[in-house]
Each structure stands twice: as C-alpha cells, then as structure tokens.
N, C-alpha and C positions, 0 to 999 in steps of 0.2 A: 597236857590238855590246854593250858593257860596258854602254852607259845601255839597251838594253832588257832587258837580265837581270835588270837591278835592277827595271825596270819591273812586267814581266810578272811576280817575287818578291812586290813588294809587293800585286799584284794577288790572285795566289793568297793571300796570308795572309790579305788583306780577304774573303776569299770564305768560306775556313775561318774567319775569327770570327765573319762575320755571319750566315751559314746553320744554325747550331747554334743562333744565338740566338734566331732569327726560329723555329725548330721548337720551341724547348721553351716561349719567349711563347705561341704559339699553342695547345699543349698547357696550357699553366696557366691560358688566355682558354676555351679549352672545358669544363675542369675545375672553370670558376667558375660556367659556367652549367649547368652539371651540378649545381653544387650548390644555387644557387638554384632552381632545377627541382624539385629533392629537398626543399626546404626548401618550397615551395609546396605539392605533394605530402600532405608532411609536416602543414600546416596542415588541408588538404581532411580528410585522415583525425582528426584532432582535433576538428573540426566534426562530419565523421560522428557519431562515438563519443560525443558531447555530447549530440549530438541523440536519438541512439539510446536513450543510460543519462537523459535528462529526462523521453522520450515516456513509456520501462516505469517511469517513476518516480511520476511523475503517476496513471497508470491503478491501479499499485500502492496508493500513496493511497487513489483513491476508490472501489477494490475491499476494502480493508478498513472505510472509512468505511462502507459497505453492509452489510457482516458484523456491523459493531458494531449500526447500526441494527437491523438486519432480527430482532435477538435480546433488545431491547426489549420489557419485558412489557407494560408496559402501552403499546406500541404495538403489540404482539398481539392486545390485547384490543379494541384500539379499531376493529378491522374488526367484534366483533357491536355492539359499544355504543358510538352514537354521540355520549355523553359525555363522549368524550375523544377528541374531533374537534379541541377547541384544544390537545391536548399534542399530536395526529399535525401541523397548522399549522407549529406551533412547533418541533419536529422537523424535519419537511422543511426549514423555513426555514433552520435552524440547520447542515441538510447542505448545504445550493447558497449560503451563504455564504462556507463555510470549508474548501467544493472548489470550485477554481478554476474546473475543468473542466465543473461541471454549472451550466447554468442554468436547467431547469427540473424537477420530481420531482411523480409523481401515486401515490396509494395508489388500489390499484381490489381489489375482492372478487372471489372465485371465479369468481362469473359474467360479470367485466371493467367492472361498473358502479364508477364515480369515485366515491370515501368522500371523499377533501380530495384539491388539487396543489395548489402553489405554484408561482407564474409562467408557470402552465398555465393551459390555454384549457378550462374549464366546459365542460359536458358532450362533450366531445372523444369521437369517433366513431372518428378513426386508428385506436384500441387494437386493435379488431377483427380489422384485418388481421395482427396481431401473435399473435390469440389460438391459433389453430390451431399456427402455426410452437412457440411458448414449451410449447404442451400437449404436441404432439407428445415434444418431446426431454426434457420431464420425463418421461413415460412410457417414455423408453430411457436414462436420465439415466444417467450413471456415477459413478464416486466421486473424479470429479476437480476438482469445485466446484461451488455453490450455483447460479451468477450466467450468465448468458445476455446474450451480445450479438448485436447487428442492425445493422446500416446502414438507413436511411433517405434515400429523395432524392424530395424534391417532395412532402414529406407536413409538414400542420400540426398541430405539435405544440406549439408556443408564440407567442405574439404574434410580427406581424411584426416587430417592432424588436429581438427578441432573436437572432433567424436570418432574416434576408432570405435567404438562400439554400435555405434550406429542405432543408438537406445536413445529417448527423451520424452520429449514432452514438445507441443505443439501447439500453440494461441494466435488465435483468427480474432480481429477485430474488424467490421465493419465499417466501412468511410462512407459517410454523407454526406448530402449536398447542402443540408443545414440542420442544424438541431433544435430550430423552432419547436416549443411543446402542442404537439395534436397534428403532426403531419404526418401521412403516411406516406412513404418513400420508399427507394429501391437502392440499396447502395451503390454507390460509382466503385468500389474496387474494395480490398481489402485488405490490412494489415497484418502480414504474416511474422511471429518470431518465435525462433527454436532455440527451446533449454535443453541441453544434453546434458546425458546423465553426468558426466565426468564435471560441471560449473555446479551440481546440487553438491557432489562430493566433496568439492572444493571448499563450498560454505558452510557446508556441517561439520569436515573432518577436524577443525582445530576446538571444538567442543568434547572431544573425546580425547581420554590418556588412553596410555599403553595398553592393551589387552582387552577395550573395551570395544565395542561392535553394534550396530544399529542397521536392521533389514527392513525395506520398506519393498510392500507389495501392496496390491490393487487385488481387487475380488476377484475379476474377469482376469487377470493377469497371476502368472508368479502360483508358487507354492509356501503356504503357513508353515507347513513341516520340513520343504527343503531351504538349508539357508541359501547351498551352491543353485537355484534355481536361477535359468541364467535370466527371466523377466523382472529378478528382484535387483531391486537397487541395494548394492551393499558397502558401507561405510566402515570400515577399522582405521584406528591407531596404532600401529608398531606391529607385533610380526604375533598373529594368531596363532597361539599352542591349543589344536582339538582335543588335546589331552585334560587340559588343565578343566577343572570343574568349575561349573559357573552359575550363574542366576541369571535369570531374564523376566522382564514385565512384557506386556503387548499391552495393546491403547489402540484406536482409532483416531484417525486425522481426518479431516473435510481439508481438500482445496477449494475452499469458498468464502467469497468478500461481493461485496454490494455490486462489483462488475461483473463478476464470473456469473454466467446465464444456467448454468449447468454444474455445479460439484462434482469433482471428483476424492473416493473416498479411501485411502489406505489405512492398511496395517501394519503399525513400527512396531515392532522388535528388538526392546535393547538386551543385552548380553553384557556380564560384568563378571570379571573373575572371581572366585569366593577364594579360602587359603589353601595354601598349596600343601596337601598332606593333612591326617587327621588334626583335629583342635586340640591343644595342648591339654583346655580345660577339662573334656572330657576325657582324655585318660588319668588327670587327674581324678577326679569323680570314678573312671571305674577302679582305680585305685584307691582311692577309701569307702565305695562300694566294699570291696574285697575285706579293708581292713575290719568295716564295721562287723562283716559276718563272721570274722575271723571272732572279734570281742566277742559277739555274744554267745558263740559257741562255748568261748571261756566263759561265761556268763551261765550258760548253762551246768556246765563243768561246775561251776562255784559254789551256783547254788546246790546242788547236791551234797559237797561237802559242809557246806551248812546246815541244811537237813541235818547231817550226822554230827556234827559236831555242836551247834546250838540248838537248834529246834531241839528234840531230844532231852536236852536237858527242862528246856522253857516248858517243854509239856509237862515233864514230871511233875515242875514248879507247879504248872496251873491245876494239874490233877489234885497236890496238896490242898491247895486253894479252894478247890472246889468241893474236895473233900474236909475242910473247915466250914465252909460255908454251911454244910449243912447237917453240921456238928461232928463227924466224924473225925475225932482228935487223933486215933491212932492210925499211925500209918505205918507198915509192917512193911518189910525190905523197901524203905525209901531212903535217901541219903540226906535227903535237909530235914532238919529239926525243928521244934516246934517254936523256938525264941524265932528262924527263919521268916514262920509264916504273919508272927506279929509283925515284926519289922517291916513287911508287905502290908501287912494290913492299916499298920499306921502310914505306910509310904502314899497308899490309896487316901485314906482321910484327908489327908495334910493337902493332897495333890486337887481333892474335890474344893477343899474350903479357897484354896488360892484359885481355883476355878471359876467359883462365885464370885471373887471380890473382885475378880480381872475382869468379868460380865458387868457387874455393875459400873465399871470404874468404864467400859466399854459403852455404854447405854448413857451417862453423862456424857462422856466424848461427843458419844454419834448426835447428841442433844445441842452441842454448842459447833458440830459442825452443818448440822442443817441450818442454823439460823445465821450462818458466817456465809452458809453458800446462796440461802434465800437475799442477803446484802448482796454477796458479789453478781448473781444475777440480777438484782435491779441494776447495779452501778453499770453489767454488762450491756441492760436493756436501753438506759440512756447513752451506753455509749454505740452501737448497735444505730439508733433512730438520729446519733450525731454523722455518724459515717451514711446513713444515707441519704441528709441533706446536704451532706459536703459529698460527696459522688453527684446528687444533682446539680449542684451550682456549676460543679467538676462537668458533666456533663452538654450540660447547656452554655459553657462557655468557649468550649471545645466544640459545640455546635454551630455557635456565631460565628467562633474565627475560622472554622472550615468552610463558610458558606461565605466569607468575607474573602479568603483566600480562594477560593474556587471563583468567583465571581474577577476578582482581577486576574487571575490565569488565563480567561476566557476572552476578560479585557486586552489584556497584553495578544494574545492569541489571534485576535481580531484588527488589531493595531498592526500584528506584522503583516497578519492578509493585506492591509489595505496597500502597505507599502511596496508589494507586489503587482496588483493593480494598476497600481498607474505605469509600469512598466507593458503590462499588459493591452492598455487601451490603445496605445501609442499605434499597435500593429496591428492588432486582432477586430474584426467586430466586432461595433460598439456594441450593438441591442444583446449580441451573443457575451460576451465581455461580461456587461453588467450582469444580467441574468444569473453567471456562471459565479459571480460574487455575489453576490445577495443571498444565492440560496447557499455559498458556503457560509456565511452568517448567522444565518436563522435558517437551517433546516425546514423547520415545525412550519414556519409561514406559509404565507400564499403571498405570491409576488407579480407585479404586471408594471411595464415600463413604456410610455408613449414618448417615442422621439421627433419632433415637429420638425427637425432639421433632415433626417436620414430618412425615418421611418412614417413620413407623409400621414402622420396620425394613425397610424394604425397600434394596438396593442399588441402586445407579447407578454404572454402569461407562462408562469411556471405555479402550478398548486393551486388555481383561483379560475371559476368560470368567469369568462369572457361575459357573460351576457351582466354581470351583478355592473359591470362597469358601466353602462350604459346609464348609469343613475345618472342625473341634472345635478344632485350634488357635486360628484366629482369634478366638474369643470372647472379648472386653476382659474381663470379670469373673474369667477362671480365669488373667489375670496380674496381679503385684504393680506391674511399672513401667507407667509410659504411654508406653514405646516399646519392642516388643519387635517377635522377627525369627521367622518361620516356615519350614519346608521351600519349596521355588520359587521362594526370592528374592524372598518378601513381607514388605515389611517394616509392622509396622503403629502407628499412632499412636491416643491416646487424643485425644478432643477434652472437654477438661470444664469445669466452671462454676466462680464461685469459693467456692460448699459442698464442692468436690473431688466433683460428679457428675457421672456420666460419662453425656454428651448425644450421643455421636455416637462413631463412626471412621473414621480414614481408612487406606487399604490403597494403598500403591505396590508396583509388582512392578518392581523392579532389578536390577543386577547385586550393584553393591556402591555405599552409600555413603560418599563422603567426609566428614572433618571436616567442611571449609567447606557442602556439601551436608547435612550434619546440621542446623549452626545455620540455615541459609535455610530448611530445612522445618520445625524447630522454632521457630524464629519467625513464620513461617505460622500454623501450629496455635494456638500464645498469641493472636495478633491475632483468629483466626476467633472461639476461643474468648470473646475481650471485646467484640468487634463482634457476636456471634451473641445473648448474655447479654443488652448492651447494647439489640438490636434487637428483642428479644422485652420486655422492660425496656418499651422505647419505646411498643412496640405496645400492652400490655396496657394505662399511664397514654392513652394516646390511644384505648383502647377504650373504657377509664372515664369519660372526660370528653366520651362522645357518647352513654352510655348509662344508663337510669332504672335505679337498683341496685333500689327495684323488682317490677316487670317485666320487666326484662329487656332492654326496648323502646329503641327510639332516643329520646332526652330531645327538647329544646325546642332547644339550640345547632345540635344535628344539623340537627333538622327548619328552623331558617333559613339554616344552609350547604347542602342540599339543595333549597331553595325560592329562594334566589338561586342558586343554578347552572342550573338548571332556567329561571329568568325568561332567565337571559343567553344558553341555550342556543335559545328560544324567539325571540328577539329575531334571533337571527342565521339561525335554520333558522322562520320563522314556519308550513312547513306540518309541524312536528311541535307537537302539542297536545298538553296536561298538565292533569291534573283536581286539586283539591285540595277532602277531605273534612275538616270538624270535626265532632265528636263526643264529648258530654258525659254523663257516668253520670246518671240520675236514680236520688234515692232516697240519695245517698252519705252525706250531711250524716243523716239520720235511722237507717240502720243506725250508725254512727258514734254515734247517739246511744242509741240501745236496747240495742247488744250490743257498743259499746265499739272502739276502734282497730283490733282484730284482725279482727272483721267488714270493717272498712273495706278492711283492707288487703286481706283475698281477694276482696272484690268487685271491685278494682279489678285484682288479679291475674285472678283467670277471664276481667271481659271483655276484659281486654288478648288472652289465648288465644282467642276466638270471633272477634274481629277480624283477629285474624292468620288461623285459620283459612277465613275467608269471604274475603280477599283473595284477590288472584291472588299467583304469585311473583312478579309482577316491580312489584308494588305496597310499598310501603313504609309499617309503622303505628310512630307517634311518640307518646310522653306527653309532652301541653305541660306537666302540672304538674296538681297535683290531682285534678280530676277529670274532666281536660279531655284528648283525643284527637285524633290529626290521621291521614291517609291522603294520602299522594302515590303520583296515578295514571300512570306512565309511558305512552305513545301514549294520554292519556284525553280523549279526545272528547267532547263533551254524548251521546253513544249510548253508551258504553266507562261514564260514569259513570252511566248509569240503570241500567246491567246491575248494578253493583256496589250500588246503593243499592236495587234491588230484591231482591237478596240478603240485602244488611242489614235491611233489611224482613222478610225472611221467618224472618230467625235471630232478630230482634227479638220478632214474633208469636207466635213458640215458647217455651216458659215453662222457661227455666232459672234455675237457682240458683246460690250461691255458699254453701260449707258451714262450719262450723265442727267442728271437732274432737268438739265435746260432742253435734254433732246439729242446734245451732240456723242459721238461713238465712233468705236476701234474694234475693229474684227479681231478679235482672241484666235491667234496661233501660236505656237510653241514648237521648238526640236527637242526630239527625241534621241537618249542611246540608251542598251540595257544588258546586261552582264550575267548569265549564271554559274555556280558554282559546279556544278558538271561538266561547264566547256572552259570554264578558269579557275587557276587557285585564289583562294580568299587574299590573297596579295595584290592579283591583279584583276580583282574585280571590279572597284573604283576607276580606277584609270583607264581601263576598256570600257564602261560605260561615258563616262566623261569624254573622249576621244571621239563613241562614234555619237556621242550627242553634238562635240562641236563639226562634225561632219555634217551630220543633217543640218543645221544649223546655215553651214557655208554651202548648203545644196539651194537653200531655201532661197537666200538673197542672191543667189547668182540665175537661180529662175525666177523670182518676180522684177530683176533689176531693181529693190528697193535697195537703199542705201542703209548702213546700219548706222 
C-alpha cells in the first residue's frame, strides 16, 4: 500500500512539472514564428516603399530634366530656324544620356512634322495618333503642369533593339515662344520623349534579390489577377519558381510631380518568397500538441488511481473526524484509532495558532510596506517632474539646433543655385533667367523685375499684380539707398553697374525678411549686377569683332563663320540650298582720287544701304574689305538667286548717287556675280561667284571706257 502512494506521488509530481513545460515551450515555438512571419512581413513592406520612393524618383528626374529643357532659347528658336538643328541633336542627346529612363526624344513643330530625334526612327508616322489626344487637353489644360503622358502598346517609336516589346510610356511637353507669366500662347512645336518598358526594368531590377518580383499595372490597362498579363510591367530577379509559396502587398503609385498636367495611377504588386516546405516550428508545436494530450490522458489515468488508493483512505480519515466533532467517539469497523484523531486534532490547533501569528506578523509587514511605498512614490514623483523638465530643455534645444541646421541647409542650398546662375545668364534670357531664379528662392513670394537696358521699362511679374507696381513709391530714382521697403510688404532692390547706374529693379512682395534672407538676396543682386555688366561687356566686343565700324555691315570673319556653317548645314540637309553673291563697287579708286577719302567713304556707305535694302530679311550683306561685298542667300536656289540679281539689276540701272556735304557726288555702281548650291558644290561656290563678278566687272569698264 505504502510503495503505491509513493508511486502514484511521484507520478503526479512528474505530470505537474512536465505539462507546464510542454505549454509554455509551445507558446514561446509559436511566438518565434510569429515573429519570423512579422519579420518577413516587415521586409515585403520595405521592398514596397523602395520601390515606390525610386519609381516617383526617377519620373521626378526626368520631369524636371524636360522643364529645364523645354525653356532653352535657343532650342525655342530652333523650331523656325533650322540652323540650330545641331544644338536641338546635341540637346536631345545630352537628355536620353543622363536620364536613365528615356531612350529615345524627337522635336516635331506645330503641325507634328520631325525638326531632329535622337534614337528615333526618321520620319516616324506614330506621332499622329498622339496629335489630337495632346491638342485636346492643351485646349482644357489646367494649372497643374506643362507635361502630358501616354501609354503606348504595339506602336513604333524607336528601333527594334531599343524596345522589342513595343510597350512604354510617352511624354509630350509643349515649346513656347516665351514663358512670360499672363500670356496666352499657342505652342510652336513639341517635345516628344519615349520610356520603354525594358529602361523602367532596368532601374528597378537591381533593388530586388533572387525570387522576389514586382507587377505594375494601370486601371484602364493590364489585369490585378493576371501576373502574365501581357499590359503589365513585370520585374524579377533570378529564375521564378511558381511553385514556391509567397507573400505579396499591393499599394497604389501616382505618376505625379508639379509638371505632370495629368497623373497617371498604378498598381504594384510585390511577391516575396516565404520558406520552402512546412515551418519547423510548427511541427514542432504539433509535436508537443500531441505530447501534452498524451500527459494528460496519463493525468487522467492517475488520477483515478488516486481516487483508489488515497482519496479512500483521506475519507475514511475525515469521516472519523467528523464523526468526533460531533461527539460520536466510536467508530465500529474503522481502521484508525482514536490516539489517530487527537493527533489531527492537535495538528489542526497548532496549524490555526501559527495561522494567526503569520496574519499578524503579515498586517505589520503590509504596515511598513505602504509607508516605504507612499516614500518611494514621492522620491518617484520628483523624479518623474525631474525627467520632464530635462526632456523639455532636451526638447527645445533640439528645436533650436534643427531650425539652425535647417536654415543653413537652405543657405548652402541657395548659395549653390546662385553659382549656377551666373552660368546661366551668360546665354539664356535675361528677364527669363532672373525670373526662373528668384522664384527657385523663395517659392512663397511674389516677384517682378524691370530691366531699363533690354526690357525698355517694362515689368515682368511672376506671383504679383502688375497694377500694385504702378505705386510713385516704387520708383528707384526718388530713393537714396539701393534697398528700400514700401507699403504691401514690397520690398524693393536696386540693380546697378559699376559707374553706380541704375540698370534695373527688382520688386519682392513678403512678409518680412530675415537677416540671413537679406544677404542671400543681396548677394543675388551684386552677382546679377556683374554677370549683367559683364554680358552686355561680352556682347558688345563680340559685336565689334563681326562688324565693318564702317557700314555697319557684317565684316569678312562673319561672312566665313556664316559661310562654313551654311556649307556644313548643307552637307547634312543636302535639299536646303544657299546662294552666295559677290559684289564689287566700281568707280571707288577714282572718286577716292578726285574728291578725296571722304567721297570714298560715303560711296561705300550708300551702297552698303541699297544692298541691304534690295535684300530680302532673311538674306544677309557682308563688307569683305575694301571695296568688295558679299550676300548670303538663305533657302537660295539658282531661281531664289535670279530673283535677287534681277533686282540688283534694276537698282543698278537707276542712277543714284552718293553726296558730299559741299554738294559734290559719284553715281554708285557696282559688279555683280552669284553661285547656288544646286548648280555648284559648296567647294565651288565662292570662286564661281567671285569669277563671274570679276567678269561683270571687266564688262563694265570696257563699255563705259572708264579707266579703272
């Protein structure tokens, strides 16, 4: 009896230690893959958010690369003049190098006909389908960007080897004649560039490891439940197993930044592999699942034998017991005796009094531990009201220095604009130039700039009515400093030369500014003022050293940087033809000798004027030197150059003069010879002209019998 009590004891204790343990294993084996699950999870949306902040980074990019371009003047200009077809080349080139994303760019005019592309397919037909959609929405265009996108599928826009799939993306920008704010205009031509799908792939694919996969679709486009849908864009890393089980997020994208007029909105799809074959953890877990029921089935099992072998007894016990208590001393077939039940009885007594004394002794305790806890709560409370004057000091000086640091970031920021700037003014539009800096500056403002030198007084406002300008305050002349402030929170700057004249002003409407915003505009103002001086400076010696002081006219250096550009533009575009006229004074050498230098010189003056005037405008006349003359015929054809030489002819026939002061005068004639590029090659088009000019020449003097 004795060896199974101890049996079935040890039994129960093995039960109580191992079923406790087998639950909370179990619990801490599910808690690991919980966390590994979260950790996976955790990596998907990292991936997402990557992908998401690269896609709107990239398009950002090559939406501002377009804006810079598209505000290029003299790639404004080169839609009517196609003389600077090699700087629009060179340009495109220069964008679908150093945007990832674009591989091919075409400039087309109004009517959609190709002016230049780069790594575009010559005379390309596509554009067509594009012209009505892009005309429409400029005619309802709103004020929320320049730039216009399109999808494209199954249409040829660039050699095969650049997009075999024949899938992309498509962005139209607009060219204008100027981007003065408050003009309504009509664009001169348009800025076309194609992203294909296979350059997006390219920039996203190294953000992804092995097995991981990302599906971008459009609403109107593609299917959310096919991945092979063939409108969807689809990115992998290393070799797709559709076997292998995975996780995926979806999210929405906007293709949209402060150019784009119109957003366009996808759905990415990332795909991540999860482990390959069941979790370890949970078969562990269903493994001590199993074990635990296995115990308590022993458990059950146990207790039953306890039942029988202790309980059993214990009743008997308490049956004694309860049959004392209420005096019934015999007990007839029981096995414990009555010394048994005292020894319980005293076991009870002894068990109450140490009861009471462990209560009291408990009721002190709990006496000196509230008034230990009521100290440590205060000592908590001032330390508590300590932490959170030191978190605000903590706070507030982390406030300072972020708003210190923010502030020179903004500094420095503004510092490297400027030094871009002055590169900028050198070529570009001034009034356009400034404008385009000022308001990268100060967004928030309102900006207006009068330049006395270019812009004949007139203002240019960006963010600011024109009419507040009209104030009598503003007028630079009736103040003494070069920066003064006006009623409306305009503050206004002098811009001047370094004679101390005042060439211009600038007008910001603010609230207030700062120090540090003081020196950043006044140092603006000095740089414009030295790069403005400087560039007018430039201009004038580079006007002088192309022009006959004179007449007026373009010299002889002109006339061969003109005449080689013309050959090379000739060379590349063989069906535009260019005529070139020589044309020599007769008669110069004997006024010169009768009536002295001054005679010389107004004959030579007038007929520099008769030649300009019988020109067309878009003809150009040059003094090679002496007494010698030249004419470049723009579109000049052998038909384009009879017209012109029959004119000359006819101003010729007509007997004008050249006068002097006193009364005395030389009838102004001249020979004629003239060359086009359809009846000669650009090699011998000089020298054919030159030849029959000194023919007429030798015609001239041999019918009037003058002497030369």
């Amino acid at each position: 009896m004795k060896l199974r009590l101890k049996s079935s004891l040890a039994l129960l204790m093995l039960i109580i230690a191992v079923v406790p343990a087998a639950i909370v294993g179990g619990l801490l084996l599910k808690q690991q893959s919980d966390v590994e699950e979260n950790y996976r999870i955790d990596m998907l949306d990292r991936l997402s958010k990557t992908i998401e902040q690269e896609f709107d980074y990239r398009f950002s990019l090559l939406s501002t690369s377009l804006d810079v371009l598209s505000r290029d003047r003299l790639f404004v200009q080169a839609i009517d003049n196609f003389f600077l077809a090699g700087h629009v080349n060179t340009s495109l080139g220069t964008l679908v190098k150093n945007a990832p994303l674009i591989q091919a760019a075409y400039l087309v005019d109004d009517q959609w006909a190709e002016i230049e592309s780069y790594n575009g397919i010559r005379g390309l037909s596509s554009f067509f389908k594009l012209k009505d959609i892009l005309s429409y929405r400029l005619s309802h265009q709103n004020n929320n960007g320049r730039q216009w996108v399109f999808y494209y599928n199954g249409e040829d826009l660039m050699p095969f080897k650049f997009n075999p799939t024949r899938r992309g993306i498509v962005v139209g920008v607009p060219i204008f004649q100027s981007m003065t704010n408050g003009l309504k205009r009509e664009p001169l031509g348009y800025l076309i560039v194609v992203v294909p799908i296979e350059n997006i792939i390219k920039v996203l694919r190294p953000y992804l490891k092995d097995g991981e996969q990302v599906v971008f679709h459009n609403n109107d486009r593609g299917s959310v439940n096919n991945i092979d849908d063939i409108n969807n864009i689809i990115i992998t890393q290393g070799v797709i197993n559709n076997k292998t089980p995975t996780i995926h997020k979806t999210i929405k994208i906007k293709l949209e930044n402060k150019y784009i007029s119109e957003p366009i909105e996808y759905i990415m799809k990332v795909y991540m592999g999860k482990y390959i074959g069941e979790n370890p953890y949970i078969n562990s877990l269903k493994y001590i699942t199993l074990f635990g029921g296995i115990i308590i089935l022993l458990s059950l099992f146990s207790a039953g034998l306890i039942y029988r072998w202790i309980a059993r007894p214990l009743s008997g016990l308490m049956d004694v017991v309860r049959a004392y208590s209420h005096g019934e001393y015999k007990s007839a077939n029981k096995t414990l005796r009555f010394a048994e039940f005292l020894m319980v009885e005293q076991l009870i007594r002894n068990m109450a009094k140490t009861i009471q004394a462990q209560m009291a002794n408990l009721a002190t305790t709990n006496k000196e531990l509230n008034i230990a806890y009521l100290e440590k709560e205060q000592a908590n409370l001032q330390l508590v009201n300590f932490n959170y004057q030191l978190e605000k000091k903590v706070k507030e000086k982390t406030l300072a220095l972020s708003r210190s640091l923010l502030r020179e970031k903004n500094r420095r920021s503004m510092l490297q604009s400027l030094l871009s700037f002055s590169h900028e003014l050198q070529s570009g539009d001034i009034i356009e130039t400034v404008m385009t800096q000022v308001v990268a500056l100060y967004p928030m403002a309102g900006w207006a700039m009068k330049n006395y030198a270019d812009n004949k007084g007139i203002w240019a406002c960006e963010n600011i009515d024109q009419s507040r300008l009209e104030n009598k305050d503003i007028q630079p002349e009736s103040h003494y400093s070069d920066y003064y402030r006006v009623p409306s929170n305009l503050h206004c700057f002098k811009v001047k030369n370094s004679q101390n004249d005042i060439t211009g002003i600038i007008v910001m409407q603010y609230m207030a500014l700062e120090h540090d915003d003081f020196e950043v505009i006044s140092l603006f103002i000095r740089q414009l003022s030295i790069e403005l001086e400087g560039r007018l400076l430039n201009e004038e010696l580079a006007r002088i050293a192309v022009t006959d002081s004179l007449t007026g006219l373009a010299n002889r250096k002109a006339f061969d940087l003109d005449l080689d550009e013309h050959i090379q533009l000739f060379n590349r575009y063989p069906e535009r033809h260019f005529g070139v006229f020589i044309l020599d004074v007769n008669g110069l050498k004997r006024a010169n000798d009768c009536y002295g230098h001054s005679m010389g010189d107004v004959l030579l003056i007038e007929t520099s004027k008769l030649l300009v005037k019988t020109s067309r405008v878009t003809d150009k006349v040059y003094r090679l030197g002496g007494d010698e003359f030249a004419i470049i015929l723009e579109a000049g054809d052998s038909e384009s150059c009879s017209i012109l030489w029959r004119r000359l002819e006819k101003v010729r026939n007509q007997i004008n003069y050249a006068y002097l002061p006193d009364g005395k005068r030389v009838e102004i004639h001249f020979a004629v010879g003239y060359a086009s590029t359809d009846q000669y090659s650009v090699e011998q088009i000089f020298l054919v002209a030159d030849k029959a000019m000194y023919k007429d020449k030798h015609h001239f003097y041999e019918t009037t019998g003058i002497k030369q």
